[in-house]
C-alpha positions as CSV (number, residue, x, y, z in Angstrom):
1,X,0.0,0.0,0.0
2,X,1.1,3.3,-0.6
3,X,2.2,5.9,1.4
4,X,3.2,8.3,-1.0
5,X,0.2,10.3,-1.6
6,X,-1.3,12.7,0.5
7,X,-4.3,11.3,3.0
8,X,-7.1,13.5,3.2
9,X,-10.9,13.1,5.0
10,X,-13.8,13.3,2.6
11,X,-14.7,16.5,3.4
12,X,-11.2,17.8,2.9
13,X,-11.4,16.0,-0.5
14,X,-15.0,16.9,-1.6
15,X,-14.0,21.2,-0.9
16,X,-11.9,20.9,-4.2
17,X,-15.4,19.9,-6.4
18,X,-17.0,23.4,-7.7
19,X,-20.2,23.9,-9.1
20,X,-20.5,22.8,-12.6
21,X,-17.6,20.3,-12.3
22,X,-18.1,16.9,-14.4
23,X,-17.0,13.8,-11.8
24,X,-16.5,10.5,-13.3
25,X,-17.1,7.6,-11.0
26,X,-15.7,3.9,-10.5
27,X,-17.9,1.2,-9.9
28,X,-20.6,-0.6,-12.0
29,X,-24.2,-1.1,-10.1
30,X,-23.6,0.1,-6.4
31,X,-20.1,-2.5,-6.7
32,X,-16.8,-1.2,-6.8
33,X,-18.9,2.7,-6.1
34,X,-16.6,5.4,-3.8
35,X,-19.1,6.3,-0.7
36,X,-17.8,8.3,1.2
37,X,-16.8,11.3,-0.7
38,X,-19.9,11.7,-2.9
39,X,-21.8,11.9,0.5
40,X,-19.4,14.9,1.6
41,X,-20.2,16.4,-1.8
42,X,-23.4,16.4,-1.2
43,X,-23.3,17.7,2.0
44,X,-21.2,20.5,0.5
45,X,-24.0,21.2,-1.9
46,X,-26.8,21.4,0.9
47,X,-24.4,24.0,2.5
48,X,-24.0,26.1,-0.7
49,X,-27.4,26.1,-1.3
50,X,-28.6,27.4,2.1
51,X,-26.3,30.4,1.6
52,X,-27.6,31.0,-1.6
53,X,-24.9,29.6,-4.2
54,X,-25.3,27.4,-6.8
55,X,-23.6,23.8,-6.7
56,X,-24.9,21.2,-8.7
57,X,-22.1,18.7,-10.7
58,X,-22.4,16.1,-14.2
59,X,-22.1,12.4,-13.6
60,X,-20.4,10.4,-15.5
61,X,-20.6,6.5,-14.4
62,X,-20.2,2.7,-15.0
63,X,-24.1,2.2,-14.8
64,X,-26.4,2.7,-11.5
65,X,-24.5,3.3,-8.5
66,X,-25.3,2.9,-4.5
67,X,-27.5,5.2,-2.8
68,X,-24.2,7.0,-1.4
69,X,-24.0,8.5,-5.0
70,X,-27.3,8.4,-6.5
71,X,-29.0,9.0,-3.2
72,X,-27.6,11.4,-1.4
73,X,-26.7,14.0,-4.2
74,X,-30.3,13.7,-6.0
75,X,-32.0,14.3,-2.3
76,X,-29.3,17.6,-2.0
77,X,-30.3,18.5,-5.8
78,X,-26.9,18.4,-6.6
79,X,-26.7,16.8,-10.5
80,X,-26.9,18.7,-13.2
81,X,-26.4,16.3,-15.9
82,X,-26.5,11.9,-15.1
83,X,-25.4,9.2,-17.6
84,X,-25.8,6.6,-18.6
85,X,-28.1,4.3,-16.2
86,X,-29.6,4.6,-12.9
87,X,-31.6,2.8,-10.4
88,X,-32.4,5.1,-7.7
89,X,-36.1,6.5,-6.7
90,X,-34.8,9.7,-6.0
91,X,-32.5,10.6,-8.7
92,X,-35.3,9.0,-10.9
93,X,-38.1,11.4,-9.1
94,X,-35.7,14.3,-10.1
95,X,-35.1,13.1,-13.8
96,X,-38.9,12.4,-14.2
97,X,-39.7,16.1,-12.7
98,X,-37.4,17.7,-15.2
99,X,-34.7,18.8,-12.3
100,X,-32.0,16.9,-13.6
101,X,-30.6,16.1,-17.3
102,X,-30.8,12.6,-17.9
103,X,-29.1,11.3,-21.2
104,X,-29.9,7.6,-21.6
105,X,-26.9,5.5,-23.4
106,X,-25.9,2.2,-24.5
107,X,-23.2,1.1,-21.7
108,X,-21.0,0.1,-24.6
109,X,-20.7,3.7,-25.6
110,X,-20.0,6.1,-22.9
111,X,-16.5,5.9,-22.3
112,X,-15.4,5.8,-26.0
113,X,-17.6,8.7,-26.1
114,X,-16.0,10.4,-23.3
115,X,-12.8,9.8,-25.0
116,X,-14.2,11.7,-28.1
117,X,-14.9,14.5,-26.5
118,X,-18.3,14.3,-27.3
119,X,-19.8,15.0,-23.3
120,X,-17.7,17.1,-22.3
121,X,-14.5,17.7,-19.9
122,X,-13.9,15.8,-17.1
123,X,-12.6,17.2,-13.8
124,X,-12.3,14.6,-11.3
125,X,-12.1,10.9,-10.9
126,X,-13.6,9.5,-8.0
127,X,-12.6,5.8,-7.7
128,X,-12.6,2.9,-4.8
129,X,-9.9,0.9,-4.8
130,X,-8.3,-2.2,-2.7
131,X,-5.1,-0.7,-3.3
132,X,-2.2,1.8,-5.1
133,X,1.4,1.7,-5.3
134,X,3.0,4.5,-5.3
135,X,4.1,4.5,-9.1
136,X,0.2,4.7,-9.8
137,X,-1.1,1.0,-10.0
138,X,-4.5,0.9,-8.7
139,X,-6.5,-2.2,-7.8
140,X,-10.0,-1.6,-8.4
141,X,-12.7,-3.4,-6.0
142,X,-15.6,-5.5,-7.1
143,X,-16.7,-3.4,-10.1
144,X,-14.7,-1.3,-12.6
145,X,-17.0,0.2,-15.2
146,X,-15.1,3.2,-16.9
147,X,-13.2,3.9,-14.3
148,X,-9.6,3.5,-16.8
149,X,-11.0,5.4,-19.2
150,X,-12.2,8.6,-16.1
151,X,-8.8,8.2,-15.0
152,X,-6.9,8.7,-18.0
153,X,-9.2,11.8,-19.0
154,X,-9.7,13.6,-15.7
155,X,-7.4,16.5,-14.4
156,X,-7.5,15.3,-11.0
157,X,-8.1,11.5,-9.1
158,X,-9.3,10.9,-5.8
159,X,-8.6,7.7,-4.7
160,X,-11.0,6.1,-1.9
161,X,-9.0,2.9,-0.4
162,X,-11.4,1.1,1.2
163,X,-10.5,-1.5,3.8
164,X,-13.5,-3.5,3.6
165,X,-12.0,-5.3,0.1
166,X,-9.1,-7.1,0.4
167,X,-5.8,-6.0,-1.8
168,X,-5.8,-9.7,-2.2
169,X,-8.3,-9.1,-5.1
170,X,-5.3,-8.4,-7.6
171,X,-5.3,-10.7,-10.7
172,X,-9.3,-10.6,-10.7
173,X,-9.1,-7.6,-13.0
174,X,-8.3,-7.6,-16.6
175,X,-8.1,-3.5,-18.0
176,X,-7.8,-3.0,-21.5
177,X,-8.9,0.2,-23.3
178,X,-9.3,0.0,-26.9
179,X,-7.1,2.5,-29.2
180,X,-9.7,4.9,-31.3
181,X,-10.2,5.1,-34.4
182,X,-9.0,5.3,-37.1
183,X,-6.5,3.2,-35.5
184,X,-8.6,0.5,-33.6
185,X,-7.9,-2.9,-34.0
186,X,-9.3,-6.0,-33.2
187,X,-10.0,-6.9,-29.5
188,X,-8.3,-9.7,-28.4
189,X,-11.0,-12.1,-26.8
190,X,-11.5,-15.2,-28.3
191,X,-12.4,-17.2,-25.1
192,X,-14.4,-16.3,-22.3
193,X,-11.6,-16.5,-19.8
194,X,-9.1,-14.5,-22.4
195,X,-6.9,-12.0,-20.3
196,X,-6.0,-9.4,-22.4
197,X,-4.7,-6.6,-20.1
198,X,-2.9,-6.1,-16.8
199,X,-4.5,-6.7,-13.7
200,X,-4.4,-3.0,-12.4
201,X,-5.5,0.9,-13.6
202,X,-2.5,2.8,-14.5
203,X,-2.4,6.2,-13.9
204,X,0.3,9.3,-14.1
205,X,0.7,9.3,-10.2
206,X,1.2,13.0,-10.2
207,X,-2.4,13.6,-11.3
208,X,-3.6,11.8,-8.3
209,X,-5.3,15.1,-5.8
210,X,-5.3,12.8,-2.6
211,X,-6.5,9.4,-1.1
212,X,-9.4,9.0,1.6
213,X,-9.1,5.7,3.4
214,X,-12.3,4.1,4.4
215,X,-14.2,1.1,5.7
216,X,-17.8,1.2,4.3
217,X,-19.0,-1.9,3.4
218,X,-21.2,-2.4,-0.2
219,X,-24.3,-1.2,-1.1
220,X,-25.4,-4.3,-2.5
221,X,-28.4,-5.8,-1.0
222,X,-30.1,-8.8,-1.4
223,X,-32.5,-9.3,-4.4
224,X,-36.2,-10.4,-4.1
225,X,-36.5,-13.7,-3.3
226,X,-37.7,-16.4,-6.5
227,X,-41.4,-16.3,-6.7
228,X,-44.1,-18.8,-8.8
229,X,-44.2,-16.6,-12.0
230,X,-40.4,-15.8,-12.0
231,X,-39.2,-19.2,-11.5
232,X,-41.7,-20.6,-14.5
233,X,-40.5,-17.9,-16.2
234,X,-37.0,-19.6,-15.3
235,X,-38.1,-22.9,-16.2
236,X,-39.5,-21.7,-19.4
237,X,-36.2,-20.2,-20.9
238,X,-34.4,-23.2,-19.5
239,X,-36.6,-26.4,-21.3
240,X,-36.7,-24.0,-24.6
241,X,-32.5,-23.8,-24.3
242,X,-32.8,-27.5,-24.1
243,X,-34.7,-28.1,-27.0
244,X,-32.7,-25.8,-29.1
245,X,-29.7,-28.1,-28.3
246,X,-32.4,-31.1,-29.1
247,X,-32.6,-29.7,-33.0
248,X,-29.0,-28.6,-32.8
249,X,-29.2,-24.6,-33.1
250,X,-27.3,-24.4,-29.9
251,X,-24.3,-26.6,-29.9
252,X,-24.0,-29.9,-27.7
253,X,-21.4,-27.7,-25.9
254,X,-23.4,-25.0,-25.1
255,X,-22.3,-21.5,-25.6
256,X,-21.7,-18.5,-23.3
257,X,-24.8,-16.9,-21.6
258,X,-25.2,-13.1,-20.9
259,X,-28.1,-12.4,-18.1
260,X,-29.3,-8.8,-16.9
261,X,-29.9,-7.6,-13.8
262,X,-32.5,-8.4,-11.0
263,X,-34.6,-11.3,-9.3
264,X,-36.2,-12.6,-13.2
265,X,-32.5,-12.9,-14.2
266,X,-31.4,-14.4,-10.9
267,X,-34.3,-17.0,-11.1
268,X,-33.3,-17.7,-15.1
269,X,-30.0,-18.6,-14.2
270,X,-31.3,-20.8,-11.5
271,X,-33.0,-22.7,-13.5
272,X,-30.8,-23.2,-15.8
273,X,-28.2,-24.7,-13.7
274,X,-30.8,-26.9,-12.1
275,X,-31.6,-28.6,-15.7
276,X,-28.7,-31.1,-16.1
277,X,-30.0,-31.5,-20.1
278,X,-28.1,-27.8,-19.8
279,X,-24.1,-29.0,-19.9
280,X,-21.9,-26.4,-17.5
281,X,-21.1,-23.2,-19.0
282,X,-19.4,-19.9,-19.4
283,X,-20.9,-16.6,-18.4
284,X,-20.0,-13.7,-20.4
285,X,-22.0,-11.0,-18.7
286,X,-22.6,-7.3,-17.2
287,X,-23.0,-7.6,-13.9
288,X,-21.9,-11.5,-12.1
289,X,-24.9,-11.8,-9.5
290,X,-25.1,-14.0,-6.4
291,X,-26.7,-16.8,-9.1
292,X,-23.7,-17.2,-10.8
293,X,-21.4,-17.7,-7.9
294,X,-23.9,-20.5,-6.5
295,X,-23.6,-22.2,-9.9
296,X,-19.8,-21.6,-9.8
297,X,-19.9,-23.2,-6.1
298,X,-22.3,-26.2,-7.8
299,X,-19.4,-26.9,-10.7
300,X,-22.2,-25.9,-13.2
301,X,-20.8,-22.4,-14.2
302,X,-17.4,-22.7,-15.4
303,X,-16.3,-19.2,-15.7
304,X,-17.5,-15.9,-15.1
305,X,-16.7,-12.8,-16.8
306,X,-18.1,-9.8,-16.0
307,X,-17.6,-5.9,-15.5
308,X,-19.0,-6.1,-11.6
309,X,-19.6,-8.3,-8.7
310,X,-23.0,-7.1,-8.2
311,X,-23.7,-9.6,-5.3
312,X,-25.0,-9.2,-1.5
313,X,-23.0,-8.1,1.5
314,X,-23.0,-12.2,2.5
315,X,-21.9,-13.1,-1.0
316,X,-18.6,-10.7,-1.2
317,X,-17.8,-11.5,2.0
318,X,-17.5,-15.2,0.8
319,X,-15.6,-14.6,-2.4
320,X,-13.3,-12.7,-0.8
321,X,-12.7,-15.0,1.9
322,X,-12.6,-17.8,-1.0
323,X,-10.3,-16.5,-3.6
324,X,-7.8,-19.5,-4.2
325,X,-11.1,-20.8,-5.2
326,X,-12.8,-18.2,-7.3
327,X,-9.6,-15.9,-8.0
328,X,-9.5,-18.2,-11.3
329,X,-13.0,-18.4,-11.9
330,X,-13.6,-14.5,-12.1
331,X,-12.6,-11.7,-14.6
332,X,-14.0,-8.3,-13.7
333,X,-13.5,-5.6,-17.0
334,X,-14.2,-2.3,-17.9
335,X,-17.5,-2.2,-19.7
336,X,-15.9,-1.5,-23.2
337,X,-14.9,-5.6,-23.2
338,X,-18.0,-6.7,-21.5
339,X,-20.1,-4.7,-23.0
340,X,-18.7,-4.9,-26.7
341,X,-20.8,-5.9,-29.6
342,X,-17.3,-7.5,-31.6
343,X,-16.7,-9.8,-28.5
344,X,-20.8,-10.4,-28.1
345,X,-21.1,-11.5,-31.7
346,X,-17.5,-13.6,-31.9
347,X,-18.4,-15.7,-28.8
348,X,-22.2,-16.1,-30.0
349,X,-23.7,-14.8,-26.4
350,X,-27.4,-16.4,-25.8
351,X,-28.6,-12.9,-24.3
352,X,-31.6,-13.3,-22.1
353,X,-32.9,-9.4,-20.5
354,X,-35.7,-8.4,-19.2
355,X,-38.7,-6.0,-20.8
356,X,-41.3,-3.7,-19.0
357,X,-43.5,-4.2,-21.9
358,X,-43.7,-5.9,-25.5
359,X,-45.9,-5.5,-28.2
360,X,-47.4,-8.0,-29.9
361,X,-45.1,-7.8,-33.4
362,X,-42.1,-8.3,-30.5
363,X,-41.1,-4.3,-29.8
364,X,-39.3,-3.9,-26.4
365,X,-39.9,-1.1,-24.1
366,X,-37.0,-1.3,-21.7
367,X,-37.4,2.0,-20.0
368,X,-40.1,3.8,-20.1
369,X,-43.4,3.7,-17.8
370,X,-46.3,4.4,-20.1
371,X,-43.5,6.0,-22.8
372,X,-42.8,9.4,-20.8
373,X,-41.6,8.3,-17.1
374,X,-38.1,7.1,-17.4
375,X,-37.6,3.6,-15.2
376,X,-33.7,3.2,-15.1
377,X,-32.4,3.2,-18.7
378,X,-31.5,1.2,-21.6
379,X,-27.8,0.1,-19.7
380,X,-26.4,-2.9,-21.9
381,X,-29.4,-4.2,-23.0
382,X,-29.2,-3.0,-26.5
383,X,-25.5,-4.0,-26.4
384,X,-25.9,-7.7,-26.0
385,X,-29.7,-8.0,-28.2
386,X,-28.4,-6.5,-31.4
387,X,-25.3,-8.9,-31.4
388,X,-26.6,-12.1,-30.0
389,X,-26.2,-15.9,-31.4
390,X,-29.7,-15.4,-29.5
391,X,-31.8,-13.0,-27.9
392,X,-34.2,-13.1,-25.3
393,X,-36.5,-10.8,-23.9
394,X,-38.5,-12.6,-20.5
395,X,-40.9,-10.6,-18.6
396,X,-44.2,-11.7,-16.4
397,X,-47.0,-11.4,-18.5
398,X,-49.1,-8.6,-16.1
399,X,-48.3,-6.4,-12.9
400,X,-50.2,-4.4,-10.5
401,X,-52.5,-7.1,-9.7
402,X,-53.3,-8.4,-13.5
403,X,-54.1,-4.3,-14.0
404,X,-51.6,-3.5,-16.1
405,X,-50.2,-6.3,-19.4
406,X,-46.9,-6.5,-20.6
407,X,-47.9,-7.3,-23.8
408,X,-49.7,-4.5,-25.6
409,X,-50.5,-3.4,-29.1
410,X,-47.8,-1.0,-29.7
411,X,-45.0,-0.2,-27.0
412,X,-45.1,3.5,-25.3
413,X,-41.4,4.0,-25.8
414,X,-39.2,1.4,-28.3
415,X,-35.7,0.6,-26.9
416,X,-35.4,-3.0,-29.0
417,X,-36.6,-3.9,-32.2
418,X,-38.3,-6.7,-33.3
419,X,-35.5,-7.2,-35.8
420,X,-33.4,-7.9,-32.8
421,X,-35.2,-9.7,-30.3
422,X,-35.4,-13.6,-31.5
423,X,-37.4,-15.3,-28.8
424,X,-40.2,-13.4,-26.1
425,X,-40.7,-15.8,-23.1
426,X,-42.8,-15.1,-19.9
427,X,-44.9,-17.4,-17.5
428,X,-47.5,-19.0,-20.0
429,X,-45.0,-19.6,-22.7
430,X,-42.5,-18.9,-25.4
431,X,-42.9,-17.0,-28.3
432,X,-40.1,-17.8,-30.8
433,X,-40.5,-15.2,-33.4
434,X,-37.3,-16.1,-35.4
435,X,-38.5,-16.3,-39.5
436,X,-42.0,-14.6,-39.0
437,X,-44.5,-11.8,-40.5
438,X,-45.6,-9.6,-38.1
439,X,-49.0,-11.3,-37.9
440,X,-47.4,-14.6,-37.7
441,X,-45.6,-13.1,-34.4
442,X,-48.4,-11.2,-32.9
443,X,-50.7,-14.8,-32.8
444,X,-48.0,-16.4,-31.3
445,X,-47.2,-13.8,-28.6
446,X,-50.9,-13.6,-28.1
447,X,-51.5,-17.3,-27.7
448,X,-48.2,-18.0,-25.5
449,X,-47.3,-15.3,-23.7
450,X,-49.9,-13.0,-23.2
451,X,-51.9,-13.3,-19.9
452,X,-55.0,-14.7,-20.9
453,X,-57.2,-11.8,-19.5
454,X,-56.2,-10.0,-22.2
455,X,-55.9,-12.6,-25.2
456,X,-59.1,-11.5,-26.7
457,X,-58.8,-7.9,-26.4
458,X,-55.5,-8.5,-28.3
459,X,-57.1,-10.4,-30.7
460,X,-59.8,-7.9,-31.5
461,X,-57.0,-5.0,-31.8
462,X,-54.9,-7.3,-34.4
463,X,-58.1,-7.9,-36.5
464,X,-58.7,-4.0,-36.7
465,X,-55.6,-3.2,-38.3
466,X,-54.5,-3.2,-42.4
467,X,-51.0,-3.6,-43.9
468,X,-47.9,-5.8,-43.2
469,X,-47.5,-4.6,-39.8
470,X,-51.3,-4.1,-39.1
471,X,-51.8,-1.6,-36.4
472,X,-54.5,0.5,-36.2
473,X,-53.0,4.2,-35.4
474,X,-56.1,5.1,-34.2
475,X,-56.1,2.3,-30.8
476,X,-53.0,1.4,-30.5
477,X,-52.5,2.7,-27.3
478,X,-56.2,2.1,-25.9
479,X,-54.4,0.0,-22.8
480,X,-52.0,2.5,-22.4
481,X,-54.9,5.0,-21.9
482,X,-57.1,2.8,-19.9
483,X,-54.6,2.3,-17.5
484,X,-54.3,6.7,-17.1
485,X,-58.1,7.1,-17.3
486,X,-59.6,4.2,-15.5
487,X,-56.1,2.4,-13.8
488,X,-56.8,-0.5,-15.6
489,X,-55.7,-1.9,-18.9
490,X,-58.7,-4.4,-18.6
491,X,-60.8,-1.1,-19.5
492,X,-58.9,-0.9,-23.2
493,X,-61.7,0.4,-25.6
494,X,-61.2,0.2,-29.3
């Protein structure tokens, strides 16, 4: 460990941010997130407010961070500018009232984006680390997100060393950042377990402003337990990965499997490693989740390569007190390599994400409540669909009590379309819409997916439309209204 640098406390370290100053964050999901000096920023930014100054900052980040970040500075209306992906009520409240700029973004794109120039300058790094030598090496934690690419561009790093991850972790990371174009060439992953950088972020150790030791343990809580619908939902995905294999469009071997955030994802994976007909396989993936590492434990997951431990408290604990066991079974990355479409499509990724709604020709809505109230963003959704061996979009067929239906006549908002999304699966079924006219795929989604309170109302919108793609401009959003009129999509009149 370093003693080179100077210590500071957060407060000491959050009195250099000024208002309008762009801060690019570590971490990917609240894992591998600095805590302890957002929260002081914040706290600055209440106190410049009550005397009357402005103080707000951008945010530039991996994906959605812990409340420390999110949290704390949306509740002291300190973010001018947020992207690409969040998960917090709060910040999401002040996005949805118009208080702060929200710029959704593929998670593929943002730090070749920032290296552009395209968003802006970026003042400060804010990163958590395990460790840093004194020539610059640092040792991310459990996430890394674009926390290379935030180094290299900012004019000044802060370094939060937090005692709560072992420096232990080193050799878990593999950091690689891409050369631009015109000069790009091809990235270097072949296999799933392919290390293609060095096992540390390098930085110019003279731009590093100060380091703030902590202890704060994750933000990572537990997700909501496996239910009925989620694990058929599971069990679903799982028998129709089986009889792919059965007509040999997946090979005997398997191939790697990318899975998105959350309890539906946590219950897929599940599932999946409980059907033995499913061989043991690779995860190439976002976010590794407390699924995988049971499935790891079980022999049933080979290898996992992700951009973030996004597990519980419990979980990290365990890993880290495991590591001659999982050291070689883990890769954390930046998101440019986990999220990127050119690795995606080499290693033939079965995708499997999740959608707040679907139409009935197979259009995803991914973010949007009723199309105008963003939910947490598009995040790497888009990155793995459009580049998929095989996409799949899962979601429970109603919410709210059966009052509101996934699938509707026409999405409010369209994040994925039906030209990329190969197979629609929720609790009644699978809708494998590979090959098909749009009619041919809203009967099927209709028949096997759709809840069947609302089969017939489906029905009777499809047979009121004319064309190839026969909508009828006029009701397509009938349920959509019916659920603002009457708070019921039951109530759909056409």
């Amino acid at each position: 460990m370093s003693t080179k640098f100077t210590r500071m406390t957060p407060e000491e370290a959050a009195s250099f941010i000024k208002n309008d100053d762009n801060i690019g964050f570590s971490g990917f999901t609240a894992a591998g997130c600095p805590k302890a000096v957002p929260a002081a920023i914040a706290k600055k930014a209440v106190e410049e407010h009550s005397k009357g100054n402005p103080f707000k900052i951008g945010i530039f980040t991996g994906a959605s961070t812990g409340d420390s970040i999110d949290g704390t500075l949306a509740r002291a209306s300190a973010i001018k500018f947020r992207t690409p992906y969040q998960s917090n009520k709060d910040l999401r409240q002040s996005m949805n009232s118009g208080e702060t700029a929200y710029f959704d973004l593929h998670l593929s794109h943002l730090a070749q984006m920032i290296r552009y120039g395209f968003l802006g300058k970026v003042n400060y790094a804010i990163v958590e680390a395990a460790d840093i030598s004194d020539d610059g090496e640092i040792i991310p934690t459990c996430g890394v997100g674009i926390a290379p690419t935030v180094c290299e561009f900012a004019d000044k790093i802060i370094v939060e060393l937090n005692k709560k991850h072992t420096k232990e972790i080193k050799g878990m990371h593999d950091i690689y950042m891409p050369l631009d174009p015109p000069l790009r060439r091809e990235l270097p992953v072949y296999r799933v377990d392919d290390r293609v950088g060095v096992p540390y972020i390098k930085v110019d150790p003279s731009k590093i402003l100060c380091v703030v030791d902590t202890d704060l343990e994750n933000e990572g809580g537990a997700f909501t337990p496996v239910d009925e619908v989620t694990a058929k939902i599971g069990d679903n995905v799982a028998s129709f990965l089986v009889n792919e294999m059965k007509l040999g469009r997946i090979p005997k071997s398997f191939l790697p499997v990318q899975s998105g955030v959350g309890n539906i994802a946590n219950a897929v994976l599940g599932s999946m490693g409980e059907n033995t007909s499913i061989p043991e396989f690779y995860v190439y993936t976002e976010v590794i989740q407390d699924a995988v590492i049971t499935l790891m434990k079980a022999g049933r997951v080979k290898f996992a390569s992700g951009c973030s431990l996004t597990v519980s408290n419990p979980t990290i604990n365990e890993i880290y007190g495991n590591l001659t066991f999982f050291k070689d079974k883990l890769l954390l990355r930046p998101q440019e390599l986990s999220n990127n479409p050119e690795i995606i499509r080499r290693l033939g990724l079965i995708t499997i994400n999740t959608a707040l709604e679907a139409d009935i020709f197979g259009n995803i809505n991914s973010t949007h409540v009723t199309g105008t109230k963003m939910m947490n963003g598009i995040g790497g959704s888009g990155d793995f669909t459009r580049n998929a061996y095989l996409s799949i979009f899962t979601t429970p067929s109603v919410a709210k009590g059966s009052q509101i239906s996934a699938i509707v006549p026409m999405v409010s908002h369209h994040d994925h379309s039906e030209h990329s999304v190969s197979v629609l699966i929720t609790e009644h079924g699978v809708a494998d819409l590979r090959g098909k006219s749009p009619v041919q795929r809203a009967e099927i989604i209709i028949e096997n997916c759709a809840h069947p309170e609302y089969r017939q109302l489906l029905r009777d919108y499809l047979k009121r439309g004319k064309g190839h793609t026969p909508h009828d401009l006029k009701a397509c959003f009938a349920f959509h209204n019916a659920l603002n009129e009457t708070g019921d999509m039951h109530n759909a009149k056409f």
